[in-house]
LUMRO-415109 format. One record per residue: y, z, x of N, C-alpha, C, O in turn; residue in three letters. Coordinates in steps of 0.02 Angstrom, whole numbers, plus 50000, padded with zeros to 5 digits. Layout:
YZXYZXYZXYZXALA/...
This chain:
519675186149460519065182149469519235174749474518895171049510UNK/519795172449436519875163449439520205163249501520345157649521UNK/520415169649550520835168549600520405166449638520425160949667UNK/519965170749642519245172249716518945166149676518705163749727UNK/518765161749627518335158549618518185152149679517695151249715UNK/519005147349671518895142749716518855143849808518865139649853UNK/518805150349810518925151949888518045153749890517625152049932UNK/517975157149834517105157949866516695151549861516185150549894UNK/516955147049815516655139049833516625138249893516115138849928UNK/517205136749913517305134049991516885139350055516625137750108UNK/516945144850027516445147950089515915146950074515565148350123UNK/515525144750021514995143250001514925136750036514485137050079UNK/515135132650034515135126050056515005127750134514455127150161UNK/515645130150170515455130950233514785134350272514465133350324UNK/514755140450202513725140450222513345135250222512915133550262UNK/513555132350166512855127250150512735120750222512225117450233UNK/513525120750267513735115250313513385118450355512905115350377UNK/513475125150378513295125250429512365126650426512075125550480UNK/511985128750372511215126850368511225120750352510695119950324UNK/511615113750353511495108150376511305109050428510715110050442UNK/511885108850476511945108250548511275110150582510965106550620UNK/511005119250555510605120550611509935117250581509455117450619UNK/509845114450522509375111250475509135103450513508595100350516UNK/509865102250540509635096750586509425096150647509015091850664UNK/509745101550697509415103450748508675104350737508255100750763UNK/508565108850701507775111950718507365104650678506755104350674UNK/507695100650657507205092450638507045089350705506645084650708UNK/507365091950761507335086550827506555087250845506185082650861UNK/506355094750840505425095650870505285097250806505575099850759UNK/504495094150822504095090850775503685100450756503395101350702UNK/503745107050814503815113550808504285117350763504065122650742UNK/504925115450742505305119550710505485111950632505885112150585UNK/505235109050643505505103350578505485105050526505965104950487UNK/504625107950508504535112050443505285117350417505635116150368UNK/505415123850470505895127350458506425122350441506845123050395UNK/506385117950477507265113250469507415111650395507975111450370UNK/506715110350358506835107350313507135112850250507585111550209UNK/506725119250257506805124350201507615125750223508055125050181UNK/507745127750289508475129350295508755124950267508885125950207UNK/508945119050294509285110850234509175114050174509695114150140UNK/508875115750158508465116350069509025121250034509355119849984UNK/509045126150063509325131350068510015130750060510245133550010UNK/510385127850094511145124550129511085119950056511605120950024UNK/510675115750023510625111549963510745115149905511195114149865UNK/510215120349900510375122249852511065127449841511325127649786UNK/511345131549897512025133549893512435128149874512605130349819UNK/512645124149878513005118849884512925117349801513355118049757UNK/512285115149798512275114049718512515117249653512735114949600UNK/512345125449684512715132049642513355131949642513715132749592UNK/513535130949701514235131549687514815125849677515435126149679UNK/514355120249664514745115249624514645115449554515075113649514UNK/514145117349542514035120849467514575125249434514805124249378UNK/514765130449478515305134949460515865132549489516095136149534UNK/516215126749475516905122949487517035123749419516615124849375UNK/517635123049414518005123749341518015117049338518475115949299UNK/517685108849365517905105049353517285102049297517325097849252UNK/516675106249321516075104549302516075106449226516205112149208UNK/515915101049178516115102749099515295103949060515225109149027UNK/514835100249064514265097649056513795103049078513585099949126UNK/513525107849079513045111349100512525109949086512165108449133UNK/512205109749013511755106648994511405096849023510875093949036UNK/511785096249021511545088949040511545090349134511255085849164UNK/511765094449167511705095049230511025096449233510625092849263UNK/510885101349204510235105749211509635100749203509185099749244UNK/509735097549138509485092849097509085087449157508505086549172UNK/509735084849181509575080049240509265085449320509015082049365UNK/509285089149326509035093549390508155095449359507715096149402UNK/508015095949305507365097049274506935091149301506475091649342UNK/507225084249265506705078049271506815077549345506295078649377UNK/507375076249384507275075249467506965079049499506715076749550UNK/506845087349480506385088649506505605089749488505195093149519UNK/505495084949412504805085349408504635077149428504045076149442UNK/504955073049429504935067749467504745068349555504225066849583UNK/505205070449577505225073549658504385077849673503985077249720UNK/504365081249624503925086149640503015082849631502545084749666UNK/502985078049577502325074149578502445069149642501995068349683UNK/503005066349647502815062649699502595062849761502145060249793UNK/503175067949777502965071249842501875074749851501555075349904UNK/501665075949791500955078149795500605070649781500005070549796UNK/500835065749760500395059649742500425055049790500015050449791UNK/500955055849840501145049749874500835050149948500985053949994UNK/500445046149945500035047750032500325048250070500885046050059UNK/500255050950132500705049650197500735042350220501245040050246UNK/500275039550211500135034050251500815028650215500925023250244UNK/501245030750149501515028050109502225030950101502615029850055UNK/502345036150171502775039150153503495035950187504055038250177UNK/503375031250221503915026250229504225022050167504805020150162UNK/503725021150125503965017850067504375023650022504665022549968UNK/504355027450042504595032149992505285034450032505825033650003UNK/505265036550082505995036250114506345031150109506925033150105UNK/506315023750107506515019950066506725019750017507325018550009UNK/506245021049959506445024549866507035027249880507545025249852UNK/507015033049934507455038949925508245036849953508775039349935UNK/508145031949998508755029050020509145025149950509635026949918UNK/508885021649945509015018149906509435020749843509965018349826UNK/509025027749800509245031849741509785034149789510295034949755UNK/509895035749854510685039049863511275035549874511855037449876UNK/510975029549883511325024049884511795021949810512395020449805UNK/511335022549765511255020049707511715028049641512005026649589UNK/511665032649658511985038949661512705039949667513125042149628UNK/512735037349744513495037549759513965031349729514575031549717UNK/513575026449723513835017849698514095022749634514695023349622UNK/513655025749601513825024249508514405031749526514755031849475UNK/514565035749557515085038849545515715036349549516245038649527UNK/515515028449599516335027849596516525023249550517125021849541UNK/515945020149510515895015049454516315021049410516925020649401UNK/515925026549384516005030849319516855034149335517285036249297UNK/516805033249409517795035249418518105031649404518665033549390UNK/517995025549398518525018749409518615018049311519105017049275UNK/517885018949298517815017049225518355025549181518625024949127UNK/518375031349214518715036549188519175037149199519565040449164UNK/519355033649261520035032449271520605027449221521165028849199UNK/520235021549217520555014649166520485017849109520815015149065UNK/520155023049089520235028749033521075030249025521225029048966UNK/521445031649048522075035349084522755030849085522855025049104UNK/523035034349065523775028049075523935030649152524515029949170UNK/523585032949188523895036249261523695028949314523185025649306UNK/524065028049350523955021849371523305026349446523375032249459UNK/522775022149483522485023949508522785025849590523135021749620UNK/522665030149610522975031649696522785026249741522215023849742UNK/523225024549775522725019349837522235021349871521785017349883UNK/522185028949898521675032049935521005033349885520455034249912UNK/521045033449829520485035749780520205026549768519615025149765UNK/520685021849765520415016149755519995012449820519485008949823UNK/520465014849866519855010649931519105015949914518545013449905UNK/519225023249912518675024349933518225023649882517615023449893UNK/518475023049819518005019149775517645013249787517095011949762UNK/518045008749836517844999949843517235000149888516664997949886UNK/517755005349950517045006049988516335010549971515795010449999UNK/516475012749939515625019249905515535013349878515055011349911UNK/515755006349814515305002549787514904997849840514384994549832UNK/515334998849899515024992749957514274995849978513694994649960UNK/514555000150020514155003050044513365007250004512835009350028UNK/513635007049939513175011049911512745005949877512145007549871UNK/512915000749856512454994749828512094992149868511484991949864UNK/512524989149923512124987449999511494991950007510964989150019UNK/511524999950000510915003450037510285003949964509705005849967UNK/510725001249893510285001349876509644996349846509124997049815UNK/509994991749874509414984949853509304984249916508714982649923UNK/509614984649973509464984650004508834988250057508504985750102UNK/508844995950022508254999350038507524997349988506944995650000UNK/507894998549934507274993349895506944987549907506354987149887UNK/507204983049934506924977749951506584978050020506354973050048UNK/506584984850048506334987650119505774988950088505284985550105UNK/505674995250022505124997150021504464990549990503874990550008UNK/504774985749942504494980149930504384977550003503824974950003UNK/504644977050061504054972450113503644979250139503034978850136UNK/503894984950163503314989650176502634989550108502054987750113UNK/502894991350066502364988550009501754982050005501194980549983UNK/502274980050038501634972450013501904968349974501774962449984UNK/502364970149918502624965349871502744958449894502354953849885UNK/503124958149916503364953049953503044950750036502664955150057UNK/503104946850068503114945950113503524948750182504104946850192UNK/503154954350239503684957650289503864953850342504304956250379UNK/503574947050359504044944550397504644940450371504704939250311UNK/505174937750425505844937450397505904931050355505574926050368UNK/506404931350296506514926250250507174922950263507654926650252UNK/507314916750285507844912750313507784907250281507284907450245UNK/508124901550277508574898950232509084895650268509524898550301UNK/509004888650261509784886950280510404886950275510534883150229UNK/510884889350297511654890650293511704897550255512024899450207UNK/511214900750299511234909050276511684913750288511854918550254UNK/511904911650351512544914850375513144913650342513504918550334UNK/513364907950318513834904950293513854905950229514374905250197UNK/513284907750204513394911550125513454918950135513894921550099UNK/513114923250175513334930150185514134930950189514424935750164UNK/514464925850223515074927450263515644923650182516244924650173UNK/515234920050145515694919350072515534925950034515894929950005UNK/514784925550048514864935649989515514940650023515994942949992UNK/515404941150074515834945450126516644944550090517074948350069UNK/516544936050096517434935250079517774936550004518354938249991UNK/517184934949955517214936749894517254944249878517544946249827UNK/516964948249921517094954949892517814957649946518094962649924UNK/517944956249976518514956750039519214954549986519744957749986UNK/519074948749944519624944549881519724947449832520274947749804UNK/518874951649800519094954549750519354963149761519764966349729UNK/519014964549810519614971649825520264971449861520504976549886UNK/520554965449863521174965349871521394965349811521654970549791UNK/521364960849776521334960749701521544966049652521984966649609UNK/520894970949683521014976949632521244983449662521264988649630UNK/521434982849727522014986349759522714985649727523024990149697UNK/522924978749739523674975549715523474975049617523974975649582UNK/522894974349585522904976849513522324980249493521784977249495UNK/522374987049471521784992149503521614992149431521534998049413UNK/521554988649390521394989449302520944984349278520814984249218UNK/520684980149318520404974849287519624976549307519404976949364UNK/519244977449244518494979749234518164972349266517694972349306UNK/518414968049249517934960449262517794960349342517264960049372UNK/518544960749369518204959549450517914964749472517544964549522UNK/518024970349438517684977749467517134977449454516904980349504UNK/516604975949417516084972049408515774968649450515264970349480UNK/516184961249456516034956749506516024960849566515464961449592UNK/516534964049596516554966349684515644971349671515294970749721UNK/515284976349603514624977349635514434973849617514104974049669UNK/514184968149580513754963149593513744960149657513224957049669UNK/514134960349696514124955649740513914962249810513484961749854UNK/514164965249804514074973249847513074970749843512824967849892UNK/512604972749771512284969549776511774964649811511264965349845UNK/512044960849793511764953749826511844954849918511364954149956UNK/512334955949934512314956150012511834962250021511514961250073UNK/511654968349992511234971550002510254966950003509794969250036UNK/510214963149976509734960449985509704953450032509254950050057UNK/510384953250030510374948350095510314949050176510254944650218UNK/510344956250182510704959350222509944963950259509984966550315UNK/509284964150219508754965150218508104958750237507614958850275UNK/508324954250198507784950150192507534946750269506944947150288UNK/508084943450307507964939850372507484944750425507104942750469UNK/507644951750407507364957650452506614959450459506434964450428UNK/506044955150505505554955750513505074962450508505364967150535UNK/504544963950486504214968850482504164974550553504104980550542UNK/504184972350612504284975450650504854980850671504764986150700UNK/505574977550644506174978950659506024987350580506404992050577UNK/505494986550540505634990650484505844999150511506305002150483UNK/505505001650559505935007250577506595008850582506845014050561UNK/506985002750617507395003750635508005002750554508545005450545UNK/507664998250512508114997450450508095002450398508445002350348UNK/507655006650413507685012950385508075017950381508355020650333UNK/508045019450472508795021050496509205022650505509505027650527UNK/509305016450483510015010750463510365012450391510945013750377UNK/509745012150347509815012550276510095020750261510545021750220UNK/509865024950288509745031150279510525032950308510915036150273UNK/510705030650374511325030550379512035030050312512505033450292UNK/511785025050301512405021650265512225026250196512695028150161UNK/511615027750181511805032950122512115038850141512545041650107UNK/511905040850199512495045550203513135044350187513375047750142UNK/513485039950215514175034950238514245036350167514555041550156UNK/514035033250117514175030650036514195039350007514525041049958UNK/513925042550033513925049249967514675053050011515045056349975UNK/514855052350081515545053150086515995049650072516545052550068UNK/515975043050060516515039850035516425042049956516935040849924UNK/515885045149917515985045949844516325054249858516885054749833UNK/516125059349885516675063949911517265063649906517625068049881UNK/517475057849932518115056449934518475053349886519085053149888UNK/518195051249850518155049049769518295055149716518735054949672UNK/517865060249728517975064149690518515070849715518865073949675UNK/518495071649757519025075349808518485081849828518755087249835UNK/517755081449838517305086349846516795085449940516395081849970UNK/517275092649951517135093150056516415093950048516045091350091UNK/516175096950002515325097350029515065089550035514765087350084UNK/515215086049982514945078849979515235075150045514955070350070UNK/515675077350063516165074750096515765074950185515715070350225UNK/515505082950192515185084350262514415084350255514115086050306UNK/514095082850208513395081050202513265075050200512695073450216UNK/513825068450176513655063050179513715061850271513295059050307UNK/514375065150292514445065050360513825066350417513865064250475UNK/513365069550395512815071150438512375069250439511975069350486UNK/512295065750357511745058950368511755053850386511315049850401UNK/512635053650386512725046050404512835045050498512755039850530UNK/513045052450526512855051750593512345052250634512325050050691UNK/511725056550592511105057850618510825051450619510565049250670UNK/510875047950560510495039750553510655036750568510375031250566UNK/511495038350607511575031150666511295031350737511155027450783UNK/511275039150719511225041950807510345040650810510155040150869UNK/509855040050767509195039250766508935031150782508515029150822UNK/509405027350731509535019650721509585016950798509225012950828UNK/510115020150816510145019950896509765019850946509755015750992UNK/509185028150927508535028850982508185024850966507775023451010UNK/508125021250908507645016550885507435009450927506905006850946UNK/508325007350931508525002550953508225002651047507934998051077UNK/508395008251068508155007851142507615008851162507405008051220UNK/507255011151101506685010251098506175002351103505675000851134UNK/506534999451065506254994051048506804987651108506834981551100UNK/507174991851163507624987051215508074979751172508154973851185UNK/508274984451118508654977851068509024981251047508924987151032UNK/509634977351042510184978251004510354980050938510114976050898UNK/510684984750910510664982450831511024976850810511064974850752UNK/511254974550853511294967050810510954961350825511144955950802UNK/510264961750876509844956050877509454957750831509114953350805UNK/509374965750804508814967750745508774964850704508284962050679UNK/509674965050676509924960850610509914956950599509954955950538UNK/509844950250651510414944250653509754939250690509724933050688UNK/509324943550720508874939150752508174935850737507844932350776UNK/508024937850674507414937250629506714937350657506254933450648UNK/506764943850702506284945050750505604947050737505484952350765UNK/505114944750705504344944950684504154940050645503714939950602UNK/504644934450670504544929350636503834923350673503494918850648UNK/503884925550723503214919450746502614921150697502524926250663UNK/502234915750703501504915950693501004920750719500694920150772UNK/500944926050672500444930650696499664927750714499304924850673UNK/499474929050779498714925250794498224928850782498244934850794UNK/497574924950751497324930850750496554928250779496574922450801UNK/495984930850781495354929150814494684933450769494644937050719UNK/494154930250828493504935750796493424943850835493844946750868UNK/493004945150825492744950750838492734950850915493024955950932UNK/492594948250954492604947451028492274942351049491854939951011UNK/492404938851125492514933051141492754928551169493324930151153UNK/492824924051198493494921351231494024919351192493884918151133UNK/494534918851208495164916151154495414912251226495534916151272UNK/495474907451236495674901751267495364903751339494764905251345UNK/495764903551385495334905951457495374914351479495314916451537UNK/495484918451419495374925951413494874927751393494674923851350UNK/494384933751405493894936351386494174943551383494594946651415UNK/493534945751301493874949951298493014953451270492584951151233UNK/493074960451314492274964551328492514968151255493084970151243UNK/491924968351210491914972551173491414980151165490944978351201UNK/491244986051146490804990251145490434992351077490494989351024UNK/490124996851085489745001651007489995007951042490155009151100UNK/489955012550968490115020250973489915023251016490305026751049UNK/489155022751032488755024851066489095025451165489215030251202UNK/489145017251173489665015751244490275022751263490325026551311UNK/490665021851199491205022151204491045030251202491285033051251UNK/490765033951166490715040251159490375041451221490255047451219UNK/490155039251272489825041451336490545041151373490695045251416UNK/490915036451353491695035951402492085042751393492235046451440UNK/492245043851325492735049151311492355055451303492655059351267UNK/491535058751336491265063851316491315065551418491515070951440UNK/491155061551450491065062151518491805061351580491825061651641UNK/492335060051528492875059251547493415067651550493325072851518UNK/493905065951597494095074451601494765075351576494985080951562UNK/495195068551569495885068151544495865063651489495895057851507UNK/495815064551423495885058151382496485059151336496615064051302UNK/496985050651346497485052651320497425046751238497385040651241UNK/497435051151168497375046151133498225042851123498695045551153UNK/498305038451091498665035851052498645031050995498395025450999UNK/498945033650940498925033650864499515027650867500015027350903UNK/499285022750815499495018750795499495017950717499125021450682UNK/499925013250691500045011050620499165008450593499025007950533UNK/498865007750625497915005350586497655012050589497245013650546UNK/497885017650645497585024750612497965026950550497675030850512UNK/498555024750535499015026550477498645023450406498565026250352UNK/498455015950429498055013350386497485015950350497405016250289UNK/497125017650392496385019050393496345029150389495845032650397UNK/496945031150377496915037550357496525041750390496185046350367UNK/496595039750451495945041850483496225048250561495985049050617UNK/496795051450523497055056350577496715062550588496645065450642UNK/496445064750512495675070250515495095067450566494765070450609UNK/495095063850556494325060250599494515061250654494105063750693UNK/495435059150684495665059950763495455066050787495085066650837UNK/495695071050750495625078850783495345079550762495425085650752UNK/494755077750727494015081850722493765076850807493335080150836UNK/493895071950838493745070350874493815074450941493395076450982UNK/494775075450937494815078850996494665086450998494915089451045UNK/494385089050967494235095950934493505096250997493295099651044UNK/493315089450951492245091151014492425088051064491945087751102UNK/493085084351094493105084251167493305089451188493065091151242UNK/493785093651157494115099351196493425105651228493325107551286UNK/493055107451168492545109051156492015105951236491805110851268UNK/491895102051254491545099651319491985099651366491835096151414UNK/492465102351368492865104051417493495098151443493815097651495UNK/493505094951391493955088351403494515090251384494555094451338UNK/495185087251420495975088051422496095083951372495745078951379UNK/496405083751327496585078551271497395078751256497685084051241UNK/497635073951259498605074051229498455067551207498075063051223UNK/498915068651163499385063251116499965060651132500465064151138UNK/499975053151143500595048951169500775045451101500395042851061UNK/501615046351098501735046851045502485042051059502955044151092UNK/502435034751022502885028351054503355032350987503085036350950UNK/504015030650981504755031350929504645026950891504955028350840UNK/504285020550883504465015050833503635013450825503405008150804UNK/503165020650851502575018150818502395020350720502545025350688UNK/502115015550705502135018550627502625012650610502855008150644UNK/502735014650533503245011250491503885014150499504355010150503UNK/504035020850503504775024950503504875027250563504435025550603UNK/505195029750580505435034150643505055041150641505255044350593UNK/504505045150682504215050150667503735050350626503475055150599UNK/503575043350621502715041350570502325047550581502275052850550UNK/501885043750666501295048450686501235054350689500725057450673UNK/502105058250724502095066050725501975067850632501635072950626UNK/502185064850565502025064650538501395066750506501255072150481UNK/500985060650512500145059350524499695064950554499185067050527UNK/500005067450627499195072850628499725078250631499455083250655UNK/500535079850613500495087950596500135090150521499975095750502UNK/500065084050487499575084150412498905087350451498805093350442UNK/498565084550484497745085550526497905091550549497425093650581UNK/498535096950549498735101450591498425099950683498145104250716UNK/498565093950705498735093350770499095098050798499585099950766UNK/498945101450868499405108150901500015104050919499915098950952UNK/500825106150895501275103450942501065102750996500975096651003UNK/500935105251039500875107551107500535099351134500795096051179UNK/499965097251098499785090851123500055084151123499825078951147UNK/500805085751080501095079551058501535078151119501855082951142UNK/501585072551144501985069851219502375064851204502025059851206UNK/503025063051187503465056651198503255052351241502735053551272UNK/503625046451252503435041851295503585042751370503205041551416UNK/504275045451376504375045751426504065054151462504125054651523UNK/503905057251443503345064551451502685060951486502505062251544UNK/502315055651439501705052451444501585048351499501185049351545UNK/501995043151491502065038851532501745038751611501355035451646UNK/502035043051615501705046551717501275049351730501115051351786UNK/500965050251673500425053051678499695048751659499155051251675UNK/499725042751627499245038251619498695038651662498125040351647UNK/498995036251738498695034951803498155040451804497575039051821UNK/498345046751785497725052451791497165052451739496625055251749UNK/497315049551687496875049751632496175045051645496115039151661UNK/495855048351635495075042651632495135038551574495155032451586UNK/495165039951526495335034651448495835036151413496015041951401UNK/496215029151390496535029851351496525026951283496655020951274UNK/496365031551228496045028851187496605025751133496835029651092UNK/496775019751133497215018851071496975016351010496645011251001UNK/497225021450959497075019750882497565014750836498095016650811UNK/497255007350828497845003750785498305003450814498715002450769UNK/498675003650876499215001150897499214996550942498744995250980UNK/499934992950936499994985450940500474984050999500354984851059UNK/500974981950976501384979751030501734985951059502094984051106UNK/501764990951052501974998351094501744998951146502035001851191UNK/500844994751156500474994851224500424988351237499874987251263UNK/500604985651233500684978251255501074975051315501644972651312UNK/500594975451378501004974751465501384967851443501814967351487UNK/501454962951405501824960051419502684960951424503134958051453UNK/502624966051383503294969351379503734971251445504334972151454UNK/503064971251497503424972951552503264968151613503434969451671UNK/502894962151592502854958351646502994950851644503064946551687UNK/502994951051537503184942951543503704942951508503824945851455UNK/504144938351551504944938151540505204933651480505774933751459UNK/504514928451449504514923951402504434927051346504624923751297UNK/504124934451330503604937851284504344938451257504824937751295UNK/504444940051169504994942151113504774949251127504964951551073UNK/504514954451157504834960451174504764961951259504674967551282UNK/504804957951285504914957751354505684963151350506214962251320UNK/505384970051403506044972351424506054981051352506444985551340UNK/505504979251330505454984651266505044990151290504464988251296UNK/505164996851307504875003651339504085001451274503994999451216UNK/503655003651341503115003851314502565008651333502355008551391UNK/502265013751279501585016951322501215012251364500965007151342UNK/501195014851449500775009851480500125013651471500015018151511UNK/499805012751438499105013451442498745009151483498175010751501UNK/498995003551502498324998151553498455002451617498185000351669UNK/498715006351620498725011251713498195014751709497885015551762UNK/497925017951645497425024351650496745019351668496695013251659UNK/496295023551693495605021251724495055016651678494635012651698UNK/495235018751608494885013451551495345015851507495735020651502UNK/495135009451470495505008451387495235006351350494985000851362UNK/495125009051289494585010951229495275009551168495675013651145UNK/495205002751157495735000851084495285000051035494734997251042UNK/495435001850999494965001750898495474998250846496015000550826UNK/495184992350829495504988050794494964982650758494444980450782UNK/495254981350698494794979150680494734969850707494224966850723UNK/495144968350705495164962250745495724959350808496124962950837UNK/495664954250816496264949850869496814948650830497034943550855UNK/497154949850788497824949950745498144951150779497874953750828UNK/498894950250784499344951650835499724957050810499404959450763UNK/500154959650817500554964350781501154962950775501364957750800UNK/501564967050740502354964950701502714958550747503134954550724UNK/502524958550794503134956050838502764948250843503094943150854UNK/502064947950832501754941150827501474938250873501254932450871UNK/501444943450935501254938450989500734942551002500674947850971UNK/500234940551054499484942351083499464948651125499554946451182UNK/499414953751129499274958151163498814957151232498204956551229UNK/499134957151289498754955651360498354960551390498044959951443UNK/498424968851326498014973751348497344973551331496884977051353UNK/497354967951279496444966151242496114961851304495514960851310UNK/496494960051337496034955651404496074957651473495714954451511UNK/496374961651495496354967151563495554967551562495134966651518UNK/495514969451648494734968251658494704977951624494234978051584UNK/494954983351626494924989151599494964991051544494974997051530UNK/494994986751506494814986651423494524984451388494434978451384UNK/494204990251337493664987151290493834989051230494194993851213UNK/493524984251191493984983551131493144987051066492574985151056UNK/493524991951044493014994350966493154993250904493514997150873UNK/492844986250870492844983850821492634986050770492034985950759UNK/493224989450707493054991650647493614995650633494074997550669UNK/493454996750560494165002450539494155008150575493645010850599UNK/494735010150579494985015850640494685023450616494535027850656UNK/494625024050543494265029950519493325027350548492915030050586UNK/493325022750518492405022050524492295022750608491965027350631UNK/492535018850640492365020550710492435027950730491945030950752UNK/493055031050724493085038350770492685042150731492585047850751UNK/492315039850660491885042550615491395045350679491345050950704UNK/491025038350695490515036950734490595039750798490115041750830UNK/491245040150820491365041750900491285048650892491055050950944UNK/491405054450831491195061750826490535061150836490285064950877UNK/490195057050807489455059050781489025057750834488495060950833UNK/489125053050888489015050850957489235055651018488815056051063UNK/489765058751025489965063651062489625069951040489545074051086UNK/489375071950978489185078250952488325077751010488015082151038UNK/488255072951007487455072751032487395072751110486885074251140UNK/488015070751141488225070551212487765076651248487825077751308UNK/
């Protein structure tokens, strides 16, 4: 039995890798995600069992101990925590894995200086780097969910000679893990290198405008992966080792679609403090300099989308707000019902996270079948009689594609100003993340419906019901 023990680990492991793998595939459609997640689950909890039964594992009780409260912690939250809030919480969650992998290589370094055994060079870098990387994602995600929150302020926080102090944190922890490479025993700078791990984690967050927040998510989510394989490697354990590996490539490879999404670089995301202008904002409707902008009532607007034969909505971060994704498909429910075509255009960086909205109405149980990417949607505008957008901002915003001055000039955008009318619901002229004016509120084909995004499509059911 102690022969077969460590060999059925490892095939255990390689189960649990490979219901990663197909755990991540079936996450790509918003149709098989649910399954994705129980398989992952599945692949988790093997993995967990059979690190349990390592002969290295001494502690049973306090394992258990700690697997009880995480999952009665995990388990209220997940039922308390709105959707509309569930970016802040992928955040939380970055952050604790961040914060996870940091303290294993703290509690190695500290069990190790236990030891007259002098420390390995390979166990010491990857200690240096899990404290980098793992402190970084975790104040650093924290201080994500504080601007999604509200706490703080989400556009970017700058400072003069900001760069030039990042690049002394940089050199200070670059000094002190040389340091404790060439003398691997000294608790003080090992200390200092996460404090300072730390601090660049909140430095490393703050300049990053509210807009860019998808994409630092990520980002974040990445590097916890990155950090729980470099603590793998810390402890000499392949499961930690190929699960950190898959978060940390899925969340670059997402970080990425994010990025081309939004026609920016990840390093103008970082580096460019992009939602920093002056958000404008106005009244209810009106002229705003030599623009006019037609506003309607329910009543209007429900004669548009009841007599119309293609209506394409799109969901934005103020339907996320306004909780108001039941109200959507109770909407498109009594158009389908009068014989109306209805799909969902669905932007990558609409929402706070990556996969907000598909989010949002698979809760409303929205049919996959109606959900359309951008580039699916896109060509098809031109046929639609209305396009109704809920709360979204700069995703439909033609300047993106016509003014070369605009800060997302050159950024893929639902063209909604092609379809035959446009029906936006917002409660006012505010600009969105990126700060500048939307040129789709003043097109002679758009009319703008003033009020929260639940209270209006409230009204737009109750107006279409009478059609």
């Amino acid at each position: 039995m102690s022969d077969f023990l460590p060999t059925g680990i490892q095939l255990t492991y390689l189960v649990a890798a490979s219901l990663f793998i197909l755990g991540l595939k079936k996450l790509g459609s918003p149709a098989t995600a649910r399954n994705g997640n129980v398989v992952a689950a599945v692949g988790m909890l093997l993995a967990i069992v059979a690190t349990m039964l390592d002969q290295h594992v001494l502690n049973y009780e306090m394992i258990l101990l700690g697997l009880a409260i995480g999952t009665g912690i995990g388990a209220i939250a997940a039922y308390k925590v709105q959707m509309t809030e569930m970016p802040q919480m992928v955040g939380l969650l970055n952050g604790l894995g961040g914060a996870a992998s940091a303290l294993i290589a703290v509690a190695e370094f500290w069990r190790l200086m236990g030891t007259s055994q002098p420390i390995p060079l390979d166990v010491n870098i990857s200690m240096l780097l899990d404290v980098l990387i793992g402190g970084v994602t975790l104040t650093g995600s924290f201080l994500a969910f504080a601007k999604l929150q509200g706490l703080i302020s989400g556009t970017p926080i700058t400072f003069p000679f900001q760069q030039p102090f990042n690049i002394l944190l940089l050199g200070a922890y670059l000094a002190g893990s040389a340091y404790l490479i060439i003398t691997p025993d000294s608790l003080p700078i090992f200390l200092g290198v996460v404090a300072v791990s730390l601090v660049l984690g909140v430095m490393f967050v703050i300049p990053i405008g509210g807009g860019d927040m998808p994409v630092v998510i990520s980002l974040l989510n990445s590097l916890s992966g990155v950090a729980a394989a470099a603590a793998g490697f810390v402890v000499m354990n392949n499961m930690l080792i190929i699960a950190g590996a898959l978060v940390g490539a899925s969340g670059l490879i997402l970080t990425e679609i994010m990025c081309k999404a939004m026609n920016r670089s990840l390093f103008s995301v970082l580096f460019s403090a992009f939602g920093s202008a002056t958000a404008s904002g106005g009244g209810a409707a009106g002229t705003i300099g030599d623009q006019t902008v037609r506003s309607i009532d329910p009543e209007e607007g429900a004669m548009m989308l009841g007599y119309a034969r293609n209506v394409v909505i799109v969901p934005g971060y103020g339907m996320a707000v306004a909780q108001a994704q039941h109200s959507v498909r109770e909407l498109a429910d009594q158009l389908e019902r009068m014989g109306v075509d209805v799909k969902y255009a669905i932007h990558p960086v609409a929402g706070r996270m990556p996969g907000h909205m598909n989010v949002l109405l698979a809760e409303a149980n929205v049919p996959y079948t109606q959900l359309y990417d951008m580039d699916d949607i896109n060509p098809q505008f031109e046929q639609a009689d209305v396009a109704l957008v809920i709360g979204a901002n700069d995703v439909v915003n033609p300047a993106a594609r016509s003014d070369a001055n605009s800060p997302i000039y050159g950024m893929p955008i639902l063209e909604v100003d092609r379809a035959k009318q446009t029906i936006v619901i917002k409660r006012g002229m505010s600009a969105g993340f990126a700060g500048v004016d939307n040129e789709l509120f003043y097109k002679d084909k758009t009319t703008m419906l003033f009020g929260s995004a639940k209270d209006m499509v409230s009204k737009l059911v109750s107006e279409v019901k009478q059609l």
